[in-house]
C-alpha beads as a LAMMPS data file, in Angstrom:
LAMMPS data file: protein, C-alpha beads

150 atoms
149 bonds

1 atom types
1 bond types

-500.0 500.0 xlo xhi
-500.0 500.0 ylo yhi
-500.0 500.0 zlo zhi

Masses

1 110.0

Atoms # bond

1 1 1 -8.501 0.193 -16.040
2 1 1 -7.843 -3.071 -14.682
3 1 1 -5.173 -4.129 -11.904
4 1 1 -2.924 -6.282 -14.435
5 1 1 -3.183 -3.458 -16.989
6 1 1 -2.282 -0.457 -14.577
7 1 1 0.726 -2.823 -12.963
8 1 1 2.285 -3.185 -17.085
9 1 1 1.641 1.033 -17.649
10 1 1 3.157 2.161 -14.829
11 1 1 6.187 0.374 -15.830
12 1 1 7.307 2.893 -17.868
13 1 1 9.499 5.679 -16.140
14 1 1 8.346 9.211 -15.957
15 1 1 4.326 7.914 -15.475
16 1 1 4.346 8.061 -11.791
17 1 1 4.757 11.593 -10.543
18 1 1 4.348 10.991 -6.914
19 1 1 3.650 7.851 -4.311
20 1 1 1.985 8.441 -0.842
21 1 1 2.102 5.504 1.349
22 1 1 0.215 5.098 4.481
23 1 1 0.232 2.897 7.044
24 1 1 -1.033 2.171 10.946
25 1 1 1.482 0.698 12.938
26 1 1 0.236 -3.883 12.634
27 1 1 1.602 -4.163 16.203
28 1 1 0.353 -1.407 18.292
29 1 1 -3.075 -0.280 17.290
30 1 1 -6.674 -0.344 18.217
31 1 1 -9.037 2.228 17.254
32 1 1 -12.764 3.034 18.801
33 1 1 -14.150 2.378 15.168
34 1 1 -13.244 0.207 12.371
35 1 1 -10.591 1.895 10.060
36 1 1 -11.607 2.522 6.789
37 1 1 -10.230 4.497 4.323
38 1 1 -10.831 7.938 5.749
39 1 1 -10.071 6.985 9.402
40 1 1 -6.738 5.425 7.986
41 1 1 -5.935 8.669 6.140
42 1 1 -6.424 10.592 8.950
43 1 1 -4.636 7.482 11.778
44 1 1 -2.056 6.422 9.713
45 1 1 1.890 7.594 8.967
46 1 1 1.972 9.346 5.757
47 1 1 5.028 8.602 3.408
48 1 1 5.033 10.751 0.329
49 1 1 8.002 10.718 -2.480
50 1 1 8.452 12.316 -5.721
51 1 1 12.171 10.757 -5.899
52 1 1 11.699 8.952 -9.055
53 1 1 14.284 6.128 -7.623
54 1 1 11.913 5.587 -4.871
55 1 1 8.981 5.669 -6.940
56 1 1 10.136 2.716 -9.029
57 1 1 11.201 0.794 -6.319
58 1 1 7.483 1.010 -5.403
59 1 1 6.521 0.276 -8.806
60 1 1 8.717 -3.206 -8.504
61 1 1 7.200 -3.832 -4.904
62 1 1 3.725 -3.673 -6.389
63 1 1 5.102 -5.660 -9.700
64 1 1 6.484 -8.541 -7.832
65 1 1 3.717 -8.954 -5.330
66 1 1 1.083 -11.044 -7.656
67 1 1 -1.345 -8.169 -7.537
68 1 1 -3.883 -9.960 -8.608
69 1 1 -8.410 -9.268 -9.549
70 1 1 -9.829 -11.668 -7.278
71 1 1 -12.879 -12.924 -9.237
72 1 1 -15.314 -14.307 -7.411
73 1 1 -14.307 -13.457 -3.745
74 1 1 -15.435 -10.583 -1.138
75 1 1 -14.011 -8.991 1.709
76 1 1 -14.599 -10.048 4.788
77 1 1 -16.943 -9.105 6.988
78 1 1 -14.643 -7.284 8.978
79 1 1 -11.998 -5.965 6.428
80 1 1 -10.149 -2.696 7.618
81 1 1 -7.681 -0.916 5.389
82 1 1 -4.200 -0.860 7.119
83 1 1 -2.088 -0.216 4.122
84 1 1 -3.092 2.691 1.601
85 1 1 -0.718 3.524 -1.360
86 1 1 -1.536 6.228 -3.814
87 1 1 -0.574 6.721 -6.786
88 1 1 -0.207 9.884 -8.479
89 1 1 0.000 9.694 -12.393
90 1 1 2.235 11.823 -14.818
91 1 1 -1.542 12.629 -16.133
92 1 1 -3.455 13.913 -12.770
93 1 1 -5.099 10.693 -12.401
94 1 1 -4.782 9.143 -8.980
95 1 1 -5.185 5.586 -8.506
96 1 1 -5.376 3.562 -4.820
97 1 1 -4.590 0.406 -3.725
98 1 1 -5.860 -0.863 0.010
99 1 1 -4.903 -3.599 2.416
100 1 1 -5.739 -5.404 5.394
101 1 1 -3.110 -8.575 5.779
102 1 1 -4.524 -8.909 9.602
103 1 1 -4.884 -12.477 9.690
104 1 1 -4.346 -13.401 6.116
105 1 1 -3.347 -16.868 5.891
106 1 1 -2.583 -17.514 2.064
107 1 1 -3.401 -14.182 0.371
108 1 1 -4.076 -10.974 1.106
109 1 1 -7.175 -9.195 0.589
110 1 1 -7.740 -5.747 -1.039
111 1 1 -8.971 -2.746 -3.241
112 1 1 -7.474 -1.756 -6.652
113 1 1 -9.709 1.588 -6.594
114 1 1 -13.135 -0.537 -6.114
115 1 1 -11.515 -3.419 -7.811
116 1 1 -11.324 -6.579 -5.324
117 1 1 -7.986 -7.692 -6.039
118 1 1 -5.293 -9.900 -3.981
119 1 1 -1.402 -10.313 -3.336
120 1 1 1.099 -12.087 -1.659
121 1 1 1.591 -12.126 1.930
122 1 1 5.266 -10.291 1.861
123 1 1 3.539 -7.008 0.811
124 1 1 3.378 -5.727 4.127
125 1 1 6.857 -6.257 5.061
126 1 1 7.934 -4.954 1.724
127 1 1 6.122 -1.537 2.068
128 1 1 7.542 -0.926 5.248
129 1 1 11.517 -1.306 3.883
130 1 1 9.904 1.028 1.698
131 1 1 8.723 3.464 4.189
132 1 1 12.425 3.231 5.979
133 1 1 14.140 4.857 3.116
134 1 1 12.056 7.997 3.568
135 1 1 12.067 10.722 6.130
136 1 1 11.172 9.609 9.746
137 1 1 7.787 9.641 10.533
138 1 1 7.277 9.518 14.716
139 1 1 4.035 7.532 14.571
140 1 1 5.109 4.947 12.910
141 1 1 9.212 4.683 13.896
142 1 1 8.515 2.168 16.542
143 1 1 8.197 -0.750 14.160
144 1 1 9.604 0.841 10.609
145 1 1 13.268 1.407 12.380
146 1 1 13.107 -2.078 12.209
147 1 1 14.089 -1.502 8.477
148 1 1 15.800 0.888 8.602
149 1 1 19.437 0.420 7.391
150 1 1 18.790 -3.286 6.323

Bonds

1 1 1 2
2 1 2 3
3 1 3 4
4 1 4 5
5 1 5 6
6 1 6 7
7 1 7 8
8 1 8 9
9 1 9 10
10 1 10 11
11 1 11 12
12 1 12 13
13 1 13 14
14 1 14 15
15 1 15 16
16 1 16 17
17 1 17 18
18 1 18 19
19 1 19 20
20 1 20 21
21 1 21 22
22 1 22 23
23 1 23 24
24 1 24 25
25 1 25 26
26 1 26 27
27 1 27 28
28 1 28 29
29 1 29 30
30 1 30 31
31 1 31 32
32 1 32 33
33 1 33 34
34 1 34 35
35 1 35 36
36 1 36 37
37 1 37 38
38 1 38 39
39 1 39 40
40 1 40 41
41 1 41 42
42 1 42 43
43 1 43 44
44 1 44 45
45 1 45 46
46 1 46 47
47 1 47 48
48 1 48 49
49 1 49 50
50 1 50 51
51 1 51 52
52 1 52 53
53 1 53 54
54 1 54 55
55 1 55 56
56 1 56 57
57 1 57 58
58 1 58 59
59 1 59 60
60 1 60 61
61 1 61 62
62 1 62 63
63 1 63 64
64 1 64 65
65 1 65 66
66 1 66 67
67 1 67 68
68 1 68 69
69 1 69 70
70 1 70 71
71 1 71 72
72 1 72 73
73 1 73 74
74 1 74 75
75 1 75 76
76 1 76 77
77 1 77 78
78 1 78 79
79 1 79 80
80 1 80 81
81 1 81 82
82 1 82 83
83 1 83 84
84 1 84 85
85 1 85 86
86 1 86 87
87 1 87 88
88 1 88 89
89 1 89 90
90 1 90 91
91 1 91 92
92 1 92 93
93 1 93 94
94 1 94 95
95 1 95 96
96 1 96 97
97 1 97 98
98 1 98 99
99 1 99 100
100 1 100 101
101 1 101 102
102 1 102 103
103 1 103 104
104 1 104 105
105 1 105 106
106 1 106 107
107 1 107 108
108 1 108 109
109 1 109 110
110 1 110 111
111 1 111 112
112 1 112 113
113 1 113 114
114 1 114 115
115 1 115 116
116 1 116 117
117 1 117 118
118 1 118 119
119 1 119 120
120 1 120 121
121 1 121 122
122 1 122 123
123 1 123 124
124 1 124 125
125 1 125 126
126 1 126 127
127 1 127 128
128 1 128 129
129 1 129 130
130 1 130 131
131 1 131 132
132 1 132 133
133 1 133 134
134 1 134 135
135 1 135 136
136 1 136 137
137 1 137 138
138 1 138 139
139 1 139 140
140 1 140 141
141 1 141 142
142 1 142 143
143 1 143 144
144 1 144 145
145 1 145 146
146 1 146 147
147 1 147 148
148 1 148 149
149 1 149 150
């Protein structure tokens, strides 16, 4: 399944059963390795829901941010997931998106599964008012209680 076509299915309430966000904190991180997507499972601050209001506002965040395949381009050389949201589906089937906006300039950079896709630079921000609405998470409250309330 393609990004585009995944982005149109899930619009349909009741297809999502559950949305696991997780993030490292962009302003107060170094690690002795590059993350990737293990290291930022393990790193990161893990935001699950199975609040189906808070599931489709993640649905719209993902649906407004020009998710996009991005044909012809790679990752670069250094590319280190910082942003990991995973989607649970009604039918067992999990699907993952990945990104690294660290020094994006027009677009960010990114992983539908092992899909190379893109989208626009406001996802970060948008993901973490997304995190805020969920239960406090101590690694991360430094820069989410930012959002919080907003």
């Amino acid at each position: 399944m393609n990004v585009a076509d995944f982005l149109e299915q899930i619009k349909a309430t009741g297809t999502v059963k559950a949305v696991r966000l997780i993030l490292v904190d962009p302003y107060n991180w170094a690690f002795v390795t590059a993350l990737d997507e293990s290291s930022l499972n393990k790193a990161g601050c893990n935001y699950t829901t199975q609040d189906q209001k808070l599931i489709s506002d993640m649905v719209d965040i993902l649906r407004s941010a020009n998710i996009k395949a991005a044909h012809g381009e790679e990752l670069p050389k250094i590319w280190e997931p910082c942003e990991g949201i995973y989607i649970l589906l009604a039918n067992g089937t999990e699907v993952r998106f990945l990104f690294d906006a660290r020094g994006a300039q027009e677009k960010i950079r990114g992983k539908f599964n092992e899909d190379l896709i893109t989208a626009d630079l406001s996802l970060p921000e948008s993901l973490y008012k997304w995190a805020s609405k969920l239960k406090v998470n101590s690694k991360c409250e430094s820069f989410i209680s930012r959002y919080r309330n907003k």
